[in-house]
N, C-alpha and C positions, 0 to 999 in steps of 0.2 A: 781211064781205067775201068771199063767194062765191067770185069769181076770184081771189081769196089762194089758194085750194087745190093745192099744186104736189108733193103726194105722199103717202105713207101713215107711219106710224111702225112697221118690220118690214117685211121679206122673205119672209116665208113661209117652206116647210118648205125652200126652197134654199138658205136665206141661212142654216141652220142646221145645212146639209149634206147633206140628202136629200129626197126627195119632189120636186114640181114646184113652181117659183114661182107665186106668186099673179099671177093677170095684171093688169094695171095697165091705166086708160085711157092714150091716145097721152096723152105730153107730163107722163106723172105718172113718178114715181119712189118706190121706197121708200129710207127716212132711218131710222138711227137715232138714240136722243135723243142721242147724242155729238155726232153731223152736226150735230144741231141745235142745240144748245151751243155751238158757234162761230159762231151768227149773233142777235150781244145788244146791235145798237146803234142808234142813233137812223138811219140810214144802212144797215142790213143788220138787218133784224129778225123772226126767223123764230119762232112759237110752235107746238105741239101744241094742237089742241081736237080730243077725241073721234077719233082717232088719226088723225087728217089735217094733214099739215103746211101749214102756213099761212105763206107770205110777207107778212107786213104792213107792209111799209116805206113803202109807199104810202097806205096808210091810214091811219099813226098820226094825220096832222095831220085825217083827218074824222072821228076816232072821237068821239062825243058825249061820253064820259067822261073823255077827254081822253090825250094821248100816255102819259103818265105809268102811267094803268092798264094798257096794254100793254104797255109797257116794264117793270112788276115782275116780267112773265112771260115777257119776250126768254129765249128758249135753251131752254126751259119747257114743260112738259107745263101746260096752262093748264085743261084740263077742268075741275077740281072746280070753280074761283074763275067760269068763264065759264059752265058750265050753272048753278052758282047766281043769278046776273045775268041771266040770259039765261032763261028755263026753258022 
């Protein structure tokens, strides 16, 4: 889900107090995995792939493998589990 992509995981060297932030395209934002941690539910369901944050609430009901594998990884850095499936 391509358009799931609504920001990055980190700030850059601003978000950590010095240097200049990372520029973002319009309408992205960077999240850390805490941010993302509070959205683990069938109804709000946000994961990490490959440091991009992912809204997939929308998705869960077309995912092939079904809601449930996306939902193990709600709040979740999902990389390892989805590049291994995914290659």
């Amino acid at each position: 889900a391509p358009d799931a992509v609504i920001g990055i995981i980190g700030g850059g060297a601003a978000a950590s107090g010095g240097g200049a932030a990372v520029a973002l395209p319009p309408g992205m934002s960077a999240y850390t995995l805490a941010d993302v941690a509070k959205h683990t539910t069938k109804s709000d369901c946000w994961v990490v792939v490959n440091g991009e944050v992912l809204d997939v609430t929308k998705f869960l009901s077309e995912h092939p493998g079904g809601e449930l594998a996306i939902l193990t990884f709600a709040g979740k850095d999902a990389s390892e589990e989805f590049n291994m499936i995914h290659p």
